[in-house]
Biopython code that builds the backbone (N, CA, C, O; Angstrom):
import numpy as np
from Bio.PDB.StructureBuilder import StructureBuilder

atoms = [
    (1, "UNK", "N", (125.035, 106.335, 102.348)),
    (1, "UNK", "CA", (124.277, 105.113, 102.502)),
    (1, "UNK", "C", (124.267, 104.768, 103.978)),
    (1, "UNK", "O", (125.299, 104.741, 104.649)),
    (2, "UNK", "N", (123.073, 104.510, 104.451)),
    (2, "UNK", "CA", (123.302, 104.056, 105.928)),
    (2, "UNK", "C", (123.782, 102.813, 106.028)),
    (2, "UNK", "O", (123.772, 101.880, 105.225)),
    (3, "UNK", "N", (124.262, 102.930, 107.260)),
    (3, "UNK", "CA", (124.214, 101.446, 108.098)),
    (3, "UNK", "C", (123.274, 100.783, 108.802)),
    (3, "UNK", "O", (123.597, 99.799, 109.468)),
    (4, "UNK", "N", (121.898, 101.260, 108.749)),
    (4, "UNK", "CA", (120.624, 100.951, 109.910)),
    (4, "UNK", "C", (120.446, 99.807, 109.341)),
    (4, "UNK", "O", (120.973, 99.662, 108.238)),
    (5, "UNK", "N", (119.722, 98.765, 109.875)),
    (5, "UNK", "CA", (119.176, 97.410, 109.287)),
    (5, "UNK", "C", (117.960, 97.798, 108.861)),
    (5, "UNK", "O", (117.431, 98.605, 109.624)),
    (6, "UNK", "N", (117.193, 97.444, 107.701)),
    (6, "UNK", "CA", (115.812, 97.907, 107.500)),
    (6, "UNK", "C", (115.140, 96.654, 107.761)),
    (6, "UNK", "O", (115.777, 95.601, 107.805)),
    (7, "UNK", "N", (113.776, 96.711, 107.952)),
    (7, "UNK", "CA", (113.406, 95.314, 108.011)),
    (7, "UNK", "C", (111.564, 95.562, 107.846)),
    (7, "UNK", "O", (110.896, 96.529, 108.213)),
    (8, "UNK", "N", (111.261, 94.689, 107.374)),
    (8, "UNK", "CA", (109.634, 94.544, 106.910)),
    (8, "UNK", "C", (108.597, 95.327, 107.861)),
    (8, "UNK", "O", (108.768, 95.353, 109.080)),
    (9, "UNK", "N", (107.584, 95.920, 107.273)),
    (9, "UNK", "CA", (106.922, 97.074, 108.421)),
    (9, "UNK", "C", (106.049, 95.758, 109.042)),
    (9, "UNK", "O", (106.358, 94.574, 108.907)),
    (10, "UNK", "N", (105.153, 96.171, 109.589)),
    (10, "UNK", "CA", (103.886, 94.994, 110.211)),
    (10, "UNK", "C", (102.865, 95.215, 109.402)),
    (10, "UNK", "O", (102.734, 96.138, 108.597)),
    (11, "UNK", "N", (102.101, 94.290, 109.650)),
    (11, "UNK", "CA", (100.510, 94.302, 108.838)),
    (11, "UNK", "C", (100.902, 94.066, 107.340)),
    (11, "UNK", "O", (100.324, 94.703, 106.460)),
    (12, "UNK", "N", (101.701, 93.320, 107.098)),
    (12, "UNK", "CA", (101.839, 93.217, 105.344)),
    (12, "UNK", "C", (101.822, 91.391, 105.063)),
    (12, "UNK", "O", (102.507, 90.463, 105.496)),
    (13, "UNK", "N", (100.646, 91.498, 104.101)),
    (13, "UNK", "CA", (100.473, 90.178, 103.774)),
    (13, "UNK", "C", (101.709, 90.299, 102.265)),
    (13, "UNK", "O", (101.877, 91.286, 101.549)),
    (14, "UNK", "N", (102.392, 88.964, 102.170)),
    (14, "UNK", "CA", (102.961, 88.716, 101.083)),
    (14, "UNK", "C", (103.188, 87.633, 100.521)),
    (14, "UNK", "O", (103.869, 86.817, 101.142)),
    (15, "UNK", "N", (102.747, 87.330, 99.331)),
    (15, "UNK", "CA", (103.004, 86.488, 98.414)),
    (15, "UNK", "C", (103.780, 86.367, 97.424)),
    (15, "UNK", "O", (103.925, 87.455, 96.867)),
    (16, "UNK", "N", (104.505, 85.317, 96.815)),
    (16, "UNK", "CA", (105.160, 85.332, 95.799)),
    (16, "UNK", "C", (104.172, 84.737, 94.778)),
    (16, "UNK", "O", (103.248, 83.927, 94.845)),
    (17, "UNK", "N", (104.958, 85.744, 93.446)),
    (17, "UNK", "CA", (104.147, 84.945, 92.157)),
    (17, "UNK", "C", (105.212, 84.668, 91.363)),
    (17, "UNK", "O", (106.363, 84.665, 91.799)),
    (18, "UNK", "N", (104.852, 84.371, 89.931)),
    (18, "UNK", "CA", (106.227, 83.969, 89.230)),
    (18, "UNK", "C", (107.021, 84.703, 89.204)),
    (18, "UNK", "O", (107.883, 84.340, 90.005)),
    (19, "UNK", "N", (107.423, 86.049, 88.496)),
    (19, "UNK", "CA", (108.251, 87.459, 88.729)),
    (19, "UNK", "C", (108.289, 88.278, 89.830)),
    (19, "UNK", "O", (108.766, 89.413, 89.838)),
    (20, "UNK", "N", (107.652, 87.549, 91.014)),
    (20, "UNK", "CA", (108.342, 88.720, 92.270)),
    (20, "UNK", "C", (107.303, 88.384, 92.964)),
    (20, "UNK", "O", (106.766, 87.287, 92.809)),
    (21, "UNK", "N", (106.828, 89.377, 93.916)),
    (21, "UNK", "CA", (105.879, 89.513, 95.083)),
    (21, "UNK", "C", (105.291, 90.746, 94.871)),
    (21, "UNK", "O", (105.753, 91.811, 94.463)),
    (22, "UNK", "N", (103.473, 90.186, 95.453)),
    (22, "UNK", "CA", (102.490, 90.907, 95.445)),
    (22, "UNK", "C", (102.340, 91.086, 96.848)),
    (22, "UNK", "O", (102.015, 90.129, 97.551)),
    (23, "UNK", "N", (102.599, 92.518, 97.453)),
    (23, "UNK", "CA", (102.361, 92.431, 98.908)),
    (23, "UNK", "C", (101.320, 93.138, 98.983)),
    (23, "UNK", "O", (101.260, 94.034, 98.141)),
    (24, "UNK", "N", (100.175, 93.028, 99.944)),
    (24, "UNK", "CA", (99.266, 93.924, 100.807)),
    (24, "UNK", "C", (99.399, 94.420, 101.989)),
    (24, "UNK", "O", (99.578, 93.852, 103.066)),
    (25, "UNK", "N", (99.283, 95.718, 101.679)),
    (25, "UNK", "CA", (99.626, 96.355, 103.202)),
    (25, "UNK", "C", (98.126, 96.695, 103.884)),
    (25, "UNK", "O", (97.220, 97.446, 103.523)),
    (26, "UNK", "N", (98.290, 95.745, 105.100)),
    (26, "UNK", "CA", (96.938, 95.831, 105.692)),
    (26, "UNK", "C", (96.332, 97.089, 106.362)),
    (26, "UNK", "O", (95.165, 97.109, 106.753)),
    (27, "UNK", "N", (97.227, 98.195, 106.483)),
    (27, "UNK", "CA", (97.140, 99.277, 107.183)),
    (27, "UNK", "C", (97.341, 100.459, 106.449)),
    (27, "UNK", "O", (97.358, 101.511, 107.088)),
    (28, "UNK", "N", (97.508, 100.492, 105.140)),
    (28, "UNK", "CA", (97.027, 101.350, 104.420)),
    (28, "UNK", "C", (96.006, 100.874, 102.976)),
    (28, "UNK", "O", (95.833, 101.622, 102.014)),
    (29, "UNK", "N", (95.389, 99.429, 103.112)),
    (29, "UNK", "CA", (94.524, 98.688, 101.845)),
    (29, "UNK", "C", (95.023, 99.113, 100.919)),
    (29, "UNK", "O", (94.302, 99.766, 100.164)),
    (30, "UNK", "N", (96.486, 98.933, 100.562)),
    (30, "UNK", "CA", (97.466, 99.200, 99.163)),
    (30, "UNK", "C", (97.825, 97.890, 99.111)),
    (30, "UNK", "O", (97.977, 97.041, 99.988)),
    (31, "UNK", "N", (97.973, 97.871, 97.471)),
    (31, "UNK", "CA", (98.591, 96.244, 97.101)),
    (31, "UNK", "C", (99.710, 96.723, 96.171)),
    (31, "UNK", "O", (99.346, 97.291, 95.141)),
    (32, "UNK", "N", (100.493, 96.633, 96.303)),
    (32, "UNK", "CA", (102.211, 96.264, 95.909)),
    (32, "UNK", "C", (102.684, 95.760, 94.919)),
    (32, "UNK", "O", (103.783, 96.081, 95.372)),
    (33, "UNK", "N", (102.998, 95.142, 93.738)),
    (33, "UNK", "CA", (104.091, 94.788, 93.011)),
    (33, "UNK", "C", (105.418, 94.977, 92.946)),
    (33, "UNK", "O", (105.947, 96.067, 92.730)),
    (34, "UNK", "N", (106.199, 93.564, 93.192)),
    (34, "UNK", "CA", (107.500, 93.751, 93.266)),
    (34, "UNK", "C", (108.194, 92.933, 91.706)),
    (34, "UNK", "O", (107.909, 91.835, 91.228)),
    (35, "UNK", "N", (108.961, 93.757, 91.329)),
    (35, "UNK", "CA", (109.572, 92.730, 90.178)),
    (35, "UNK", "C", (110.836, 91.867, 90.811)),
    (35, "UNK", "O", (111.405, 92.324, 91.803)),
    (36, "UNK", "N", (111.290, 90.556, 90.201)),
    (36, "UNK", "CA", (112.117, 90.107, 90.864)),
    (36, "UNK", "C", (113.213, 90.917, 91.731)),
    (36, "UNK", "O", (113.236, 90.583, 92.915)),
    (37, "UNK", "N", (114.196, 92.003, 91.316)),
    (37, "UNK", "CA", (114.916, 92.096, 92.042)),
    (37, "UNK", "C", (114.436, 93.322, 92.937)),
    (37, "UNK", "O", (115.485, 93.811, 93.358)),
    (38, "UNK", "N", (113.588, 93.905, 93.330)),
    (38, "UNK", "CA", (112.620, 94.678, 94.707)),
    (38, "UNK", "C", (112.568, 93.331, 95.096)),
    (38, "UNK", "O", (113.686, 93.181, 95.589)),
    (39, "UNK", "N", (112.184, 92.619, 95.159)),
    (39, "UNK", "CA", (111.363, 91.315, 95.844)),
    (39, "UNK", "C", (112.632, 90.919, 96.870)),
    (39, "UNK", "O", (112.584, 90.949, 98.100)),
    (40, "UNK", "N", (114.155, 90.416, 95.766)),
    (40, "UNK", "CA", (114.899, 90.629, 96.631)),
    (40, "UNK", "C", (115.726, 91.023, 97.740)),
    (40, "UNK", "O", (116.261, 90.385, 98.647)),
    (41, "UNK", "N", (115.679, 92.727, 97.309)),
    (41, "UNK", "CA", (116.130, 93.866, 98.282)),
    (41, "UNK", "C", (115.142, 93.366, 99.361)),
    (41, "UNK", "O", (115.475, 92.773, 100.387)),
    (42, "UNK", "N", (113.803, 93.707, 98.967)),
    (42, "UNK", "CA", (112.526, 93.205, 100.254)),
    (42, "UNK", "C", (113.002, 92.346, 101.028)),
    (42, "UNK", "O", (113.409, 92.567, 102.169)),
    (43, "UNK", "N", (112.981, 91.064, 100.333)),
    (43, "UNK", "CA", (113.754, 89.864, 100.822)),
    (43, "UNK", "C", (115.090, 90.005, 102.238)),
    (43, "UNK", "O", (115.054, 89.663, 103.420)),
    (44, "UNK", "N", (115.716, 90.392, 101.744)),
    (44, "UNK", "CA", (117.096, 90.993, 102.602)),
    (44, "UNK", "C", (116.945, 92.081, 103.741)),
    (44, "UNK", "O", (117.892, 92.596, 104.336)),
    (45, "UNK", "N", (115.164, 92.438, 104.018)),
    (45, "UNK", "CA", (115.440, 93.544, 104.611)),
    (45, "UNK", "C", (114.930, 92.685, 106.081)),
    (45, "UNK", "O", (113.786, 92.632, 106.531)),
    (46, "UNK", "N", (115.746, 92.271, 106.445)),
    (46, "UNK", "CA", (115.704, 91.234, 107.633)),
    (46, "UNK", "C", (115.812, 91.982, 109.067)),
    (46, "UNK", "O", (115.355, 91.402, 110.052)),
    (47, "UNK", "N", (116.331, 93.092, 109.184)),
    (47, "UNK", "CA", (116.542, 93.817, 110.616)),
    (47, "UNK", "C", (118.096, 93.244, 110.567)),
    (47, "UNK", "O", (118.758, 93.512, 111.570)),
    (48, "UNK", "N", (118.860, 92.371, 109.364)),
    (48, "UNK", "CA", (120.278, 92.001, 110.110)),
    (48, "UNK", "C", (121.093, 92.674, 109.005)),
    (48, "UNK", "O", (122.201, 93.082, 109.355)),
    (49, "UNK", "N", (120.712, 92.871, 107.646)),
    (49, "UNK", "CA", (121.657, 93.592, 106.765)),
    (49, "UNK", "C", (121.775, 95.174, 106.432)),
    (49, "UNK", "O", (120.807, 95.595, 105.799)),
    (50, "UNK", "N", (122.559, 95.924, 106.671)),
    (50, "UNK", "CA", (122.565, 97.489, 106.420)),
    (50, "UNK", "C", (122.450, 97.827, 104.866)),
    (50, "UNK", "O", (123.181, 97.107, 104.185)),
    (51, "UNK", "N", (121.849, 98.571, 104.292)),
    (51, "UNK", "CA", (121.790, 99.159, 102.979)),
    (51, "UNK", "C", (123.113, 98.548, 101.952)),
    (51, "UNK", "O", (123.068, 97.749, 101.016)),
    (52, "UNK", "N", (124.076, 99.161, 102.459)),
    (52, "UNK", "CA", (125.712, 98.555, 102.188)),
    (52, "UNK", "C", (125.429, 97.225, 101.850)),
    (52, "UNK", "O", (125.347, 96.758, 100.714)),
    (53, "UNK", "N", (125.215, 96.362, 103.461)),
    (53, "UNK", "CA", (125.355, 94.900, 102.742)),
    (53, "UNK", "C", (123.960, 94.474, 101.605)),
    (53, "UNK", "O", (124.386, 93.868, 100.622)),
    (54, "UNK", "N", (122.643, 94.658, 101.591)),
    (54, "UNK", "CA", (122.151, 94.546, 100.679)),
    (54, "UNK", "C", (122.433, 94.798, 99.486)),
    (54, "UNK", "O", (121.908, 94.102, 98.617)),
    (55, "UNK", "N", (123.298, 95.811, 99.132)),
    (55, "UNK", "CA", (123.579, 96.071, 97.827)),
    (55, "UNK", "C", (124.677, 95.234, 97.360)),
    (55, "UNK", "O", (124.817, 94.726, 96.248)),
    (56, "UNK", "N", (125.423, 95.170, 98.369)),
    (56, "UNK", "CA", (126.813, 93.825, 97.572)),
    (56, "UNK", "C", (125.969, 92.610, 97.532)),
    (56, "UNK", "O", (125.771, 92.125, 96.419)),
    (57, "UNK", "N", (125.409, 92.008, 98.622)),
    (57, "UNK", "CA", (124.596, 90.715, 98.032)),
    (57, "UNK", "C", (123.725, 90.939, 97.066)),
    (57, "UNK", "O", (123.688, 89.982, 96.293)),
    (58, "UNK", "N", (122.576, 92.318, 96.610)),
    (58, "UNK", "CA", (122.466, 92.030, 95.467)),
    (58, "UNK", "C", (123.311, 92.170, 94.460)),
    (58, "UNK", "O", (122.582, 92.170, 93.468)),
    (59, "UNK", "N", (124.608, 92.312, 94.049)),
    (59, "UNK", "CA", (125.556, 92.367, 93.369)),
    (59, "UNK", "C", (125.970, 90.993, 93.156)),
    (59, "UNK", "O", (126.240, 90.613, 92.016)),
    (60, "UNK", "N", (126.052, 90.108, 94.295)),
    (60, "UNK", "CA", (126.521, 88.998, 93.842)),
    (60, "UNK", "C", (125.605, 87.864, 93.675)),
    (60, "UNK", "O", (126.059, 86.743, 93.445)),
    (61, "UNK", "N", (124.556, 88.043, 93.758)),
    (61, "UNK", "CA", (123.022, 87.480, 93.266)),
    (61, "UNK", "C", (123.475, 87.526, 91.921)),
    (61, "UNK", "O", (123.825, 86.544, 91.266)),
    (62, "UNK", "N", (123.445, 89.200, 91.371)),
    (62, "UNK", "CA", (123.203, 89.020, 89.974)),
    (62, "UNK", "C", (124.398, 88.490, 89.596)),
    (62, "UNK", "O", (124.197, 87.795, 88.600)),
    (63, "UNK", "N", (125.648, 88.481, 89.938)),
    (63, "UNK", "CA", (126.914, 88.304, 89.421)),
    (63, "UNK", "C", (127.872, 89.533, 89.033)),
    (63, "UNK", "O", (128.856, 89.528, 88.293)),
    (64, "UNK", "N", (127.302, 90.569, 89.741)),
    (64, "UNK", "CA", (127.499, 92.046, 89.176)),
    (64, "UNK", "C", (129.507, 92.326, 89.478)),
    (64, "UNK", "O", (130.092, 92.010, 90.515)),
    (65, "UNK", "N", (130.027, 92.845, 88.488)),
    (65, "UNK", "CA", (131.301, 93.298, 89.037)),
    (65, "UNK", "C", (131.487, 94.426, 90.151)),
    (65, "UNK", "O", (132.575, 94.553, 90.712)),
    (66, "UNK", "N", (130.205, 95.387, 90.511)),
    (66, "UNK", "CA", (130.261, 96.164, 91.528)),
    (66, "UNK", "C", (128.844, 95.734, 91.643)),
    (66, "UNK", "O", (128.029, 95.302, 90.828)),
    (67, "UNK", "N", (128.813, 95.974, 92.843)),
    (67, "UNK", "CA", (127.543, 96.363, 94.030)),
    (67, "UNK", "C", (126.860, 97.340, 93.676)),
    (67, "UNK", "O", (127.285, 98.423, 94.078)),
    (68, "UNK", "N", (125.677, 97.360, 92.885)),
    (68, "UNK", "CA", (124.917, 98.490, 92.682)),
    (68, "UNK", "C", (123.975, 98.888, 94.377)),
    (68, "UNK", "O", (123.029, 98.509, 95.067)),
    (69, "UNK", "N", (125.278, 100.084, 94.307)),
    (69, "UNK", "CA", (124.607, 101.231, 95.416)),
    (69, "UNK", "C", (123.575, 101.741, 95.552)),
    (69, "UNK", "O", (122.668, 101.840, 96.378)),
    (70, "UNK", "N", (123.924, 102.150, 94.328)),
    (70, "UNK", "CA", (123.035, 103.625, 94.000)),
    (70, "UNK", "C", (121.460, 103.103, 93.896)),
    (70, "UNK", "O", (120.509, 103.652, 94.453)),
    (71, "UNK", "N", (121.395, 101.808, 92.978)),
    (71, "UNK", "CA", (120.012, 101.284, 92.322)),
    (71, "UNK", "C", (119.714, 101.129, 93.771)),
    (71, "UNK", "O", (119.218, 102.116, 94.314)),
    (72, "UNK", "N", (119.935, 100.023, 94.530)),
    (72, "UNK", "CA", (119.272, 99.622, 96.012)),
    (72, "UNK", "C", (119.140, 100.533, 96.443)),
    (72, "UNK", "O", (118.020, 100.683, 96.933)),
    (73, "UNK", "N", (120.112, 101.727, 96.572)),
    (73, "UNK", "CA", (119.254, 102.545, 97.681)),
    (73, "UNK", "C", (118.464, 103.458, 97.316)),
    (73, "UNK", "O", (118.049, 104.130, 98.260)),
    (74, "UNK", "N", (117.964, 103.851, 95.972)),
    (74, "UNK", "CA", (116.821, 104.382, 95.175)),
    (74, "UNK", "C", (115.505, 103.057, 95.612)),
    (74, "UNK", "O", (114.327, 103.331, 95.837)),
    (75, "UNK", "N", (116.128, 101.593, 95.644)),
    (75, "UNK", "CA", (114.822, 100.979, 95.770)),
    (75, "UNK", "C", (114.616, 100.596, 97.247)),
    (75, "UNK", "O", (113.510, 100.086, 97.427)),
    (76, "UNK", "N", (115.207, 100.676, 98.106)),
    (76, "UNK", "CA", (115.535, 101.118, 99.575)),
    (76, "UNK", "C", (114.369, 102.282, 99.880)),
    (76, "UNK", "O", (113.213, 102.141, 100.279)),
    (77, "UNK", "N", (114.941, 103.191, 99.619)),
    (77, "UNK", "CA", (114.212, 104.314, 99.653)),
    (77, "UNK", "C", (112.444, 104.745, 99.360)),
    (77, "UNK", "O", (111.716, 105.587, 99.886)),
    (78, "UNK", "N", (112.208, 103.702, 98.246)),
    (78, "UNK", "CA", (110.589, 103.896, 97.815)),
    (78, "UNK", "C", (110.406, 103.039, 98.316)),
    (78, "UNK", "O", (109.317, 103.168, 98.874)),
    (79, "UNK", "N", (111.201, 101.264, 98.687)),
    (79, "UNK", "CA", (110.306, 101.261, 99.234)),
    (79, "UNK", "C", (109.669, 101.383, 101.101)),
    (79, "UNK", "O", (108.657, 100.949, 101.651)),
    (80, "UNK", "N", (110.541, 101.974, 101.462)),
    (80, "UNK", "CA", (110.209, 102.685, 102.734)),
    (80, "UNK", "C", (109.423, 103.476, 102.098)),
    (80, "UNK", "O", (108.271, 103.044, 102.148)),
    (81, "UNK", "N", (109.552, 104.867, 101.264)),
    (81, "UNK", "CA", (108.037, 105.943, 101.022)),
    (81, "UNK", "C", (107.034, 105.149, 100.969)),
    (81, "UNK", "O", (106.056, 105.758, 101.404)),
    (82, "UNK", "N", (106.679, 103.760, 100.562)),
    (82, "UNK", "CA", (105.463, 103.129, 100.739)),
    (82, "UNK", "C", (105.276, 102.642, 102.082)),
    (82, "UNK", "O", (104.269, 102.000, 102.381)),
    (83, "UNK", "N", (105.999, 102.855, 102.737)),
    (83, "UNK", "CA", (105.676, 102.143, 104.078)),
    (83, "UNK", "C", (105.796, 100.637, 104.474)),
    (83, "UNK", "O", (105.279, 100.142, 105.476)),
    (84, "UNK", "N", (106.734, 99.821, 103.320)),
    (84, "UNK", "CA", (106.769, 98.354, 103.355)),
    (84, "UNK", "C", (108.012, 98.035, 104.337)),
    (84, "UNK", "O", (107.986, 96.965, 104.946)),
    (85, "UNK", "N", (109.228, 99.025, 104.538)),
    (85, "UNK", "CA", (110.244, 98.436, 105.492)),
    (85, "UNK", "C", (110.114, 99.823, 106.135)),
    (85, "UNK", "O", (109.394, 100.784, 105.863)),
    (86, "UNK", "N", (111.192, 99.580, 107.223)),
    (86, "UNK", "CA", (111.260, 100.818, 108.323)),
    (86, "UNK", "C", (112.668, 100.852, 108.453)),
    (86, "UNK", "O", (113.199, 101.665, 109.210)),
]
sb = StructureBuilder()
sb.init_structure("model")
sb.init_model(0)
sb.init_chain("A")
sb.init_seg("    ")
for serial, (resi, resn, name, xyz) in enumerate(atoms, 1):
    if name == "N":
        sb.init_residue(resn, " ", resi, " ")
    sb.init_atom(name, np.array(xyz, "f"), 0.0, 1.0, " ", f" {name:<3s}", serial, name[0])
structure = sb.get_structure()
């Protein structure tokens, strides 16, 4: 798992709806669905938290007894392949 900070690419319009965020990425005319907890990870990808810490805060969001690693950085991962964080 890295330590890099990820943080939101440019050109992305985003909105919240009731279950998460609909983002548009202005630089590839793709539109996005996030279910609540992507929305979160998204959320957190500030340029100040490393993979690591995103996954314990989403752990203690949900109330989780461990820090799901593995899930965040599977959703870490796509969503950088879409081009939404860097």
């Amino acid at each position: 798992m890295g330590d890099s900070a990820a943080e939101h690419a440019a050109d992305l319009d985003v909105h919240e709806v009731e279950d998460g965020l609909v983002i548009y990425d202005l630089a590839t005319d793709r539109v996005h669905y996030l279910n609540e907890t992507a929305s979160l990870v998204f959320a957190l990808c500030t340029g100040e938290h490393s993979d690591r810490r995103i996954a314990e805060l989403i752990g203690q969001a949900w109330q989780l007894p461990h820090a799901p690693q593995d899930e965040v950085q599977a959703c870490l991962a796509q969503l950088r392949g879409e081009g939404l964080i860097r």
